[in-house]
N, C-alpha and C positions, 0 to 999 in steps of 0.2 A: 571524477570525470563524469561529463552528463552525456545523457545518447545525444540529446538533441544540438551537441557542438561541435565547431568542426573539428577539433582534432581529436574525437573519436570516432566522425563519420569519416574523416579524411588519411587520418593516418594512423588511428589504434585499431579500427575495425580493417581495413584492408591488410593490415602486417599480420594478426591472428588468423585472419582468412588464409592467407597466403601459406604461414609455417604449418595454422592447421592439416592443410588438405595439400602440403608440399610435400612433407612428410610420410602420408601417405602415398601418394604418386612416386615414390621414392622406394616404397614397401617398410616401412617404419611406422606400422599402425600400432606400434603395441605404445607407441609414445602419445597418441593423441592427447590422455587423459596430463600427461606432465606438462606439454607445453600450453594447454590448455590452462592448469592449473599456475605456471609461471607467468600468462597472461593478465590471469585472476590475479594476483599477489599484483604483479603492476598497475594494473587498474585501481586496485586499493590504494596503492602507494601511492598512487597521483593526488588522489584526495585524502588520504588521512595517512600519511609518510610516518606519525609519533604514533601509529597507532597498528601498525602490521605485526609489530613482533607479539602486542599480547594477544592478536587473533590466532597469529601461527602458534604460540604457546599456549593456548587456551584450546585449540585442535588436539593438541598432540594430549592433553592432559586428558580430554573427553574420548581418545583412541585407545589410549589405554583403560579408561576409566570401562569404558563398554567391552573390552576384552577382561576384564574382570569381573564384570559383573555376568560375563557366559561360561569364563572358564573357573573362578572361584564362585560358584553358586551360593553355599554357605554365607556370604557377606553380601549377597547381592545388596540388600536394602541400604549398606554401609556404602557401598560402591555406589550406589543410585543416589544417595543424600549427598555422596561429596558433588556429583555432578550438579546437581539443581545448586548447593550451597556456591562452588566456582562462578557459574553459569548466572545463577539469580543476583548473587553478590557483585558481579563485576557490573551486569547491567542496575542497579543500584544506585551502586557508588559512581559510575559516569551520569544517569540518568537524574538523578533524584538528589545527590548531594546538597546541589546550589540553591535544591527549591529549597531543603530543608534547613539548611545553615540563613540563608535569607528569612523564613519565618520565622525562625528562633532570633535572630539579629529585631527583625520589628515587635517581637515581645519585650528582649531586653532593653529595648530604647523606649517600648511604655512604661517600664519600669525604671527609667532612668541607668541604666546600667551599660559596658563599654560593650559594645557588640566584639563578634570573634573574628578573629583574623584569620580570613580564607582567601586562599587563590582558586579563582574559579574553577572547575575541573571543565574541560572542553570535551563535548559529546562525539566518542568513533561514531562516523556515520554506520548506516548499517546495524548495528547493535540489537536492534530490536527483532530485527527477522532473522541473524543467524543467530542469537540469541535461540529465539524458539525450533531451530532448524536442528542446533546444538542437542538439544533436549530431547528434539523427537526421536533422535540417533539411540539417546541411553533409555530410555524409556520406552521405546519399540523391543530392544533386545531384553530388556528387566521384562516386558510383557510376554517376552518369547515370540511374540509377531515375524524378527525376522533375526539371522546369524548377524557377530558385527562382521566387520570386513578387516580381512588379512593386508589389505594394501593400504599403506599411508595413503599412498597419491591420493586411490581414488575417495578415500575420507575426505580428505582435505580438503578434494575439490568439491564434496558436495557442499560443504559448509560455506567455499568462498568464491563459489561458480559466478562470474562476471556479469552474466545477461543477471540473474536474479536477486544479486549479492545485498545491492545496496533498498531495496524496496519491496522485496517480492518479485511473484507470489512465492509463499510459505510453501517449501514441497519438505512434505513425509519424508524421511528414510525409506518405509517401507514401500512407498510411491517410485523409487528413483534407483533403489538397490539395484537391481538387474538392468537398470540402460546404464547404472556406472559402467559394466562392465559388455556388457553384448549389443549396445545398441547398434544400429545399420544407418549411417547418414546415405541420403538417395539426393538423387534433382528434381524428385518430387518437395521431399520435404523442402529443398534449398530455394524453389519456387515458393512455396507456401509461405515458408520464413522471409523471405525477403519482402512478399507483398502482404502479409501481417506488419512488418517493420517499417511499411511504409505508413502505413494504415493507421501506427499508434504516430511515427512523425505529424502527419497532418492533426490528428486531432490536439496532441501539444502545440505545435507551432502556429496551427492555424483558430482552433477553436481556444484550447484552454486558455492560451496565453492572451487573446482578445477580452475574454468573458472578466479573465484576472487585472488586467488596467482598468474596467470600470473596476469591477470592483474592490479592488486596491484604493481607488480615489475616492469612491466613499467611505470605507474602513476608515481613511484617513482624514476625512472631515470633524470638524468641532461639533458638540453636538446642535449649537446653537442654530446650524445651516442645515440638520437633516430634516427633511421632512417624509410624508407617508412616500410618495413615490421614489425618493429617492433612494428612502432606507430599504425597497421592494425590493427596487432594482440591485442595492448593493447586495442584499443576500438570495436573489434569484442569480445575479451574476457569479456569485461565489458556488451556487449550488450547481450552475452549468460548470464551472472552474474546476472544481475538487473533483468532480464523475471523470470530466475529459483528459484533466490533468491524469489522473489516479489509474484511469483504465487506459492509458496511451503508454503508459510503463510499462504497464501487463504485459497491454500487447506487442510493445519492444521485447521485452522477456522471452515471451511465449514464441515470437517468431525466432529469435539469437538460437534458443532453445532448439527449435526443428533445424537450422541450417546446422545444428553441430548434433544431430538426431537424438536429442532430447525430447520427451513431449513432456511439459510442464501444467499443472491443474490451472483452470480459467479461475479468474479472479472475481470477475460480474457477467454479471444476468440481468440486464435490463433494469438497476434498482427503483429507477423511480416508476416504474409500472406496477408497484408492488400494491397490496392492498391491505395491509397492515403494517406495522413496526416488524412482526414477528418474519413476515416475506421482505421484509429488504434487507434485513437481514441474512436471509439465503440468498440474498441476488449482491449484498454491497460485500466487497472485501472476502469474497468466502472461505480463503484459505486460511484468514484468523478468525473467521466467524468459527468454524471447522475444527482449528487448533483447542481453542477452548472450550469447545463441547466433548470434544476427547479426551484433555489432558485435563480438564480441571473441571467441568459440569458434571460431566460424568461419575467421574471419580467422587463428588461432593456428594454423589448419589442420584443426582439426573431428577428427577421427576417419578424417581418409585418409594417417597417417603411420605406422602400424603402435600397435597397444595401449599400448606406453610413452609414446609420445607422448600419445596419448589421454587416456591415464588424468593426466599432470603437464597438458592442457589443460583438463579438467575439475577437478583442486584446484586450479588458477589461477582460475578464475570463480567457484569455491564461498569463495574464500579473499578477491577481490575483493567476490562479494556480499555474503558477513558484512561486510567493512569497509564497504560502503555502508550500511549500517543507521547504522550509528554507531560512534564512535570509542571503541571500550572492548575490553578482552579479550575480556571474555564474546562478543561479537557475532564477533568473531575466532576463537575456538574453536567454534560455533555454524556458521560456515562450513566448519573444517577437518573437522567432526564429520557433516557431510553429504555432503561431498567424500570420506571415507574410505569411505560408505555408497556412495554413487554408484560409487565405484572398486571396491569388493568385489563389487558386481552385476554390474559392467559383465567382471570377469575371469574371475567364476564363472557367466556368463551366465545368473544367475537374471533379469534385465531383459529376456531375450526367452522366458521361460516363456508358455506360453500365457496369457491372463486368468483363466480356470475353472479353472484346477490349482491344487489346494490352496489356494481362493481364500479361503477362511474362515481359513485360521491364516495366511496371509499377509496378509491385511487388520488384525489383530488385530497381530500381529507390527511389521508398518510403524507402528500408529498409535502402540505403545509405545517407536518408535525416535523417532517425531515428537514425543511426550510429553517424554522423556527432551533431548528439542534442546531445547524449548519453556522447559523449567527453566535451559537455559542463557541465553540468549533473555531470559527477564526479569529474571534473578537481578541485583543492582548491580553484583557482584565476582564474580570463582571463587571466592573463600571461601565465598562467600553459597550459590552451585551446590552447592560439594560437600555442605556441610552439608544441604542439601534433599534431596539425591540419596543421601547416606548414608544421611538417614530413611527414603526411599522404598525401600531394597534392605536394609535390616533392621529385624526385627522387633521393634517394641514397641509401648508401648500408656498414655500419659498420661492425665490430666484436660484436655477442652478447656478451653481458657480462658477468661477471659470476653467478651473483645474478639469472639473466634470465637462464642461465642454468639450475641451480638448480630449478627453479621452473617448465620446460619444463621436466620432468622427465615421467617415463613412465604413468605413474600413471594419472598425472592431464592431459596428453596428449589423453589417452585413454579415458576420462571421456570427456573432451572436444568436442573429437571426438564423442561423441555419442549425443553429446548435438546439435552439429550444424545440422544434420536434419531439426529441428524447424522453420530453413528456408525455408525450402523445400517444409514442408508438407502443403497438399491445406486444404484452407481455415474452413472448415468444418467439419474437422476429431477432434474427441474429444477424449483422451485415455480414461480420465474417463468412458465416455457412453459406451465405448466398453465392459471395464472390469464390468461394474457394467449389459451387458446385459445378462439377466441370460437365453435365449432364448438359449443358444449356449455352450456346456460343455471346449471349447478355454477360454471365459474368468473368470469362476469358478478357474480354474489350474489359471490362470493368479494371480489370486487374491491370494490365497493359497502360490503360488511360493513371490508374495509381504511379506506374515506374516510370513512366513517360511523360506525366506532366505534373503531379501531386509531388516529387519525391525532386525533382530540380526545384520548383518551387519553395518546397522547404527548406532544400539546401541554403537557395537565396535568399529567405529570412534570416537561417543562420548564421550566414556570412556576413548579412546584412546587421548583426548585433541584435534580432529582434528574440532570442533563444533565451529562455532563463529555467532555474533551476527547479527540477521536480518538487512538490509539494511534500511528497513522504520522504525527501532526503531528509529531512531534521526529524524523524522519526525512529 
């Protein structure tokens, strides 16, 4: 089920609203956390129906697995390895199977030999983030960070909470333990929430989805017709796509989150103002930038072994995070292509330059290195990559097409054009913080002018069929 359709804006979201807070107006607060989490199991079930029972079994097996690894101490490491072996094994085998049966199948056909006979495995959406959600549960209580938790419910529901289930953001265990159980929904937060939710609508429906038809219709040109501008445009439009796309989830999340008094970690910080690889990286994705610096950088030894070390423990994360995206080369070269950036900063200590030195050609600089990933990043194949990338680093000059016509209409061009600021703006400017400062009667109208003309508006794309499906679903 996607936020941006109607029949979660129109009739999954009003029905949870309704039992939620009915419930309580009723004096039956001790249920929120169950119906809440029956919600979640249906939301799941809408979109992956073959695939609920190994989440709900795959729960219950990491519930107990974290009560043994607190209350049998003795075996903790035994208890901790079955959980990652569960946990890493299932994401695996849904995620990686078909790549790997497929590149063994085009070896055995250079060898003349009968390829194997596979039925595709279909990927549970989600997998990837409670996946890591999974992990942080048994691995927080192995670090002693925090108790596991006596209530199924409330496990369960952290692992298959509905606003964040299917894309993020990654929330800690030890981030979320105590709002499982104490938190205070108010009509502050249910304000805040509603007009953050509005806030991630428009830039899906209105920005992302605009930036993603150009650039959809170039991705899907021959190479024969791309030329320099067009190859720009197909991967400037992808790089407005994937921000607006990516951070419009978030901020659905983050607001679902506050109406049900959750506060959930932000996701981005402005990434393309960043002024290295090493800073977009704290501003793009942070709650998996975050995960792997904890769970797996760290632990690798972090940066207290001397620079070699360092430098082969950071291509090891950038090399694992490409592969978590998905099983493809592209998403493989995409990691090593960042990891080589992160390693040249990190030797030539351009990552501890001041922020103000040369902040203009460095800002500019980083977002052509992040453009140039971004191409790799959606392209289907490297063939598909180079071809784009060759366009873009040599000069020529075709007839657009007509496919490209059509989607350069006035519409997506105008939406576009509102989007590309995002370049511009410095580093630290948040819209959020703005509108939600109630110091100041600007962003009250602000917020008001969002539910009252931004949020019908989106509706009427959506109804209108103009809604499509988030970018990190298939992650």
């Amino acid at each position: 089920m996607v936020f941006s359709s109607t029949i979660f804006l129109f009739g999954f979201l009003p029905a949870v609203l309704v039992c939620y807070f009915g419930q309580q107006l009723i004096g039956a607060k001790k249920l929120r956390n169950t119906i809440l989490l029956l919600f979640s199991y249906l939301f799941y079930l809408y979109g992956a129906a073959g695939f609920l029972l190994i989440l709900i079994l795959s729960t219950l097996a990491d519930f107990a697995l974290g009560h043994l690894i607190e209350h049998k101490a003795r075996f903790k490491r035994l208890w901790l390895s079955m959980s990652l072996l569960l946990n890493l094994g299932l994401l695996a085998y849904f995620k990686y199977a078909n790549f790997f049966v497929a590149e063994a199948n085009n070896l055995l056909a250079g060898w003349h030999h009968f390829p194997i006979e596979w039925p595709a495995v279909v990927l549970p959406i989600g997998i990837s983030f409670f996946t890591f959600q999974k992990l942080s549960y048994t691995i927080d209580i192995y670090r002693g960070k925090c108790p596991a938790l006596n209530n199924i419910v409330d496990f369960a529901l952290y692992i298959a909470m509905f606003p964040q289930l299917i894309a993020g953001p990654i929330v800690r265990f030890s981030t979320i333990r105590k709002q499982l159980q104490e938190r205070r929904e108010s009509w502050d937060n249910f304000y805040n929430g509603l007009i953050r939710i509005c806030w991630g609508l428009a830039k899906k429906v209105i920005i992302a989805n605009s930036c993603g038809q150009i650039a959809d219709v170039v991705f899907s040109l021959k190479p024969e017709v791309l030329d320099t501008k067009v190859a720009w445009l197909g991967a400037l439009g992808y790089t407005l796509q994937i921000y607006f796309d990516f951070s419009a989830y978030s901020d659905i999340a983050i607001g679902l989150g506050l109406i049900f008094g959750f506060t959930f970690p932000e996701n981005f910080k402005r990434p393309y103002s960043a002024v290295s690889i090493t800073d977009f990286w704290r501003r793009w994705h942070i709650t998996l930038s975050r995960w792997f610096k904890d769970y797996l950088y760290i632990p690798l030894g972090g940066n207290r072994r001397g620079t070699a070390r360092t430098c082969l423990n950071m291509t090891i994360v950038c090399v694992l995070c490409g592969l978590w995206h998905g099983a493809n080369w592209t998403f493989l070269f995409w990691g090593i292509y960042h990891g080589v950036f992160l390693v040249i900063e990190r030797i030539s200590g351009l990552r501890d330059l001041a922020h103000n030195q040369f902040r203009l050609a460095r800002r500019l600089l980083t977002l052509i290195i992040v453009v140039v990933g971004w191409v790799l990043f959606r392209s289907e194949n490297i063939s598909q990559a180079i071809d784009v990338l060759t366009a873009m680093f040599t000069v020529s000059d075709f007839p657009i097409t007509y496919e490209l016509s059509r989607a350069l209409n006035y519409r997506n061009i105008l939406f576009v054009l509102a989007a590309v600021p995002v370049f511009a703006l410095p580093a630290d400017v948040s819209m959020i913080q703005l509108i939600f400062n109630r110091k100041d009667p600007i962003p009250l109208v602000a917020g008001v002018v969002l539910i009252l003309l931004l949020l019908p508006y989106c509706a009427a794309l959506i109804i209108d069929g103009a809604s499509s499906t988030f970018i990190y679903y298939r992650f």
